[in-house]
C-alpha positions in Angstrom: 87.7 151.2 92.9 90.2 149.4 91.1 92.2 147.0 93.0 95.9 147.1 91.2 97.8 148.9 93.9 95.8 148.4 97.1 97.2 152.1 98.3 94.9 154.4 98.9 96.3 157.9 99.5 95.1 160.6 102.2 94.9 164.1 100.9 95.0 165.8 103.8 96.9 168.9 102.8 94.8 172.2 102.6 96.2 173.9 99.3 94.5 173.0 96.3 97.7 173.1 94.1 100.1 171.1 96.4 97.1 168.5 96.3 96.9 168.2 92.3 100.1 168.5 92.1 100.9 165.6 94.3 97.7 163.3 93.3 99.6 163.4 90.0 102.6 162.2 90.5 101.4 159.7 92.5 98.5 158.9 90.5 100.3 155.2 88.8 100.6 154.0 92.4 96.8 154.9 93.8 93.5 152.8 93.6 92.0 155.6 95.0 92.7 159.0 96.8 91.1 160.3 100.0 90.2 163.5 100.8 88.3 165.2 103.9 87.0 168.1 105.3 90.3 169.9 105.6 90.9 170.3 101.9 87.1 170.8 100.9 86.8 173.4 103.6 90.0 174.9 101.7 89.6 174.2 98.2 85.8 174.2 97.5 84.2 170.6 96.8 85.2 171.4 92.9 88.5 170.2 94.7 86.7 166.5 93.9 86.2 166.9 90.7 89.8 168.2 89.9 91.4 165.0 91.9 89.1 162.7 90.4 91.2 163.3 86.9 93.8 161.2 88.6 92.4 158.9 90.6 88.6 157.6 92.2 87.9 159.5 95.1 86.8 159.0 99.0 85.5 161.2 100.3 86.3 161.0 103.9 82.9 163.3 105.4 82.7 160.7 108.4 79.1 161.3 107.8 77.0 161.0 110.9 73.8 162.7 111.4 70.0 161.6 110.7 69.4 160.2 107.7 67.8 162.7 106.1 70.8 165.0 106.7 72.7 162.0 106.0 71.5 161.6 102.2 71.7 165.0 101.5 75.1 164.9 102.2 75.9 162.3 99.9 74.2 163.4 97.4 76.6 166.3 97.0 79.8 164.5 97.3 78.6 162.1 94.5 77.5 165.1 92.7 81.0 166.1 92.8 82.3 163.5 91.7 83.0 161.4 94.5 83.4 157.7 94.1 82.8 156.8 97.5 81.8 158.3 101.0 83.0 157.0 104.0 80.4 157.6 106.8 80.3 156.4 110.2 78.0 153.7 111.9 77.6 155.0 115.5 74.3 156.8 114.1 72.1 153.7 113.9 70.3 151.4 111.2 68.2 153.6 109.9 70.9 156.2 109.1 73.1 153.6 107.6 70.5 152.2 105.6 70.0 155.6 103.8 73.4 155.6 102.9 73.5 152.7 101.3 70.1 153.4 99.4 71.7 156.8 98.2 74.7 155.2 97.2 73.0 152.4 95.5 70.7 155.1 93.4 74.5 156.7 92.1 75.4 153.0 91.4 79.0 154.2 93.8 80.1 153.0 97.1 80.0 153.7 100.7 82.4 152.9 103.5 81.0 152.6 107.1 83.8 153.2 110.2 84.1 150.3 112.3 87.1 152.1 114.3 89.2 154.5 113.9 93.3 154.6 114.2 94.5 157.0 116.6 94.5 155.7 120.3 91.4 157.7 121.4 89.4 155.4 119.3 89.7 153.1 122.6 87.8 155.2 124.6 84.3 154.7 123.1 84.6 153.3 119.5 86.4 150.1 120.2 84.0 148.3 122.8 81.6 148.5 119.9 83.2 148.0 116.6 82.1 144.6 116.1 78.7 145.6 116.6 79.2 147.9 114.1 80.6 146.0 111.6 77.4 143.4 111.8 75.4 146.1 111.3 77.5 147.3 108.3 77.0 143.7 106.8 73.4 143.6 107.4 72.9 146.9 105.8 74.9 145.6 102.7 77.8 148.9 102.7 80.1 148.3 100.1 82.9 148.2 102.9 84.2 149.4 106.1 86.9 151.3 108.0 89.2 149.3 110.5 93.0 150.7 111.7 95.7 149.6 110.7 97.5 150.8 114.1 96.0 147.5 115.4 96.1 144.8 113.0 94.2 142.0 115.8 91.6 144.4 115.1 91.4 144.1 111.0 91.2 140.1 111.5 88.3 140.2 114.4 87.0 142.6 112.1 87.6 140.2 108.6 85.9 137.2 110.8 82.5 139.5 110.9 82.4 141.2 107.5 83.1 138.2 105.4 83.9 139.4 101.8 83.2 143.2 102.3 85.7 145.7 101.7 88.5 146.8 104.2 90.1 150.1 103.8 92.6 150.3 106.9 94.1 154.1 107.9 97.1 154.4 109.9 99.7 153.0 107.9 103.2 155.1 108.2 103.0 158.2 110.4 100.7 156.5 112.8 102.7 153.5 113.2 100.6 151.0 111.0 102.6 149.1 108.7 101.0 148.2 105.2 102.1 144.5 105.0 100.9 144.1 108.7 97.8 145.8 107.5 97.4 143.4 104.4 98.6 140.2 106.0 95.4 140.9 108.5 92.8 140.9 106.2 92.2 144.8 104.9 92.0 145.1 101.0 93.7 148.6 100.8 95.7 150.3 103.1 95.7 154.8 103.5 99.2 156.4 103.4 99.0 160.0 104.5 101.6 162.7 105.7 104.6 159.2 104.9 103.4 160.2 101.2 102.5 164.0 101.0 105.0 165.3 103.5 107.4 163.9 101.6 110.5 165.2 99.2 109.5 162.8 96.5 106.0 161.6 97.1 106.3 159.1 94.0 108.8 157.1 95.4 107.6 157.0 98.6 103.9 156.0 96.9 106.2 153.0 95.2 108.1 151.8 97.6 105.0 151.1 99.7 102.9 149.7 96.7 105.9 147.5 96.3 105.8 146.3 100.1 102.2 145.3 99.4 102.8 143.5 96.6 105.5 141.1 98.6 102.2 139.6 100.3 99.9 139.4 97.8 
């Protein structure tokens, strides 16, 4: 991904045309987009493709199965275009591992979840999110997930991953804040419903690129 803007914006909308149509207005703004299951589901995964005009493209599967079902996966988001896949760690080594192989075969990337943002997250996900992240480093993933709701959380998770990738979700409609989430250590913060619900994405997408840029 490029690293201009260090936004990374969540698609999370379910009609295809609202999602082009908002992808490119906000396209100058964007290292990357971020789409899931919600717009897939809705769209079709040509939906990748289309977005990926505009912008690289995550796509946010949270993949977590055995590996075998784990590469097959991948296979087709990259085969759609996708420039990433995020997939989550809680699986093991050996699932993780394949990842990364399949990844490294497409010469694109792959994010591993350390912990999520909403406050659930704490119930299971949290106790072991530093023993996740060792694992991501061992297994060489291009980066990870860490939420930018908790910010102490990005910097434990910094100390651990060295010079890995941090993509932090949570920033605006959750409560995160994107200089918070810079100023601890993430590389690219996810905007959401702040962005797409908005009357005039655009300037929403700027004013928070400009926030980031304060701290930089």
């Amino acid at each position: 991904m490029k690293k201009d803007t260090r936004l990374i914006l969540a698609m999370d909308v379910t009609d295809r045309d609202a999602a082009l149509d908002i992808t490119e207005k906000t396209a100058p703004y964007l290292d990357a987009v971020k789409v899931g299951y919600p717009l897939v589901l809705a769209a079709g995964i040509d939906i990748i493709s289309d977005l990926a005009r505009f912008a690289p493209v995550i796509a946010d599967f949270k993949v977590a199965d055995i590996p075998n079902t784990d590469r097959l996966i991948l296979q087709q988001a990259y085969r759609a275009g996708a420039a990433a896949v995020i997939v989550h760690a809680f699986t093991g080594r050996d699932s993780l591992d394949e990842c990364v192989a399949e990844a490294a075969k497409r010469n694109r990337d792959v994010f591993a979840v350390t912990e999520m943002s909403h406050p659930g997250a704490s119930d299971f996900l949290a106790s072991a999110a530093e023993d996740m992240a060792k694992m991501a480093a061992r297994c060489r993933v291009t980066g990870v997930v860490a939420p930018a709701t908790r910010p102490r959380r990005i910097a434990a998770i910094r100390e651990i991953v060295g010079d890995l990738t941090i993509i932090s979700p949570g920033v605006g409609a959750q409560g995160g804040s994107a200089v918070d989430t810079i100023k601890a250590g993430a590389d690219y913060v996810i905007v959401g419903r702040s962005i797409y619900q908005s009357y005039d994405p655009a300037a929403v997408a700027k004013k928070i690129t400009d926030e980031i840029l304060t701290v930089l």
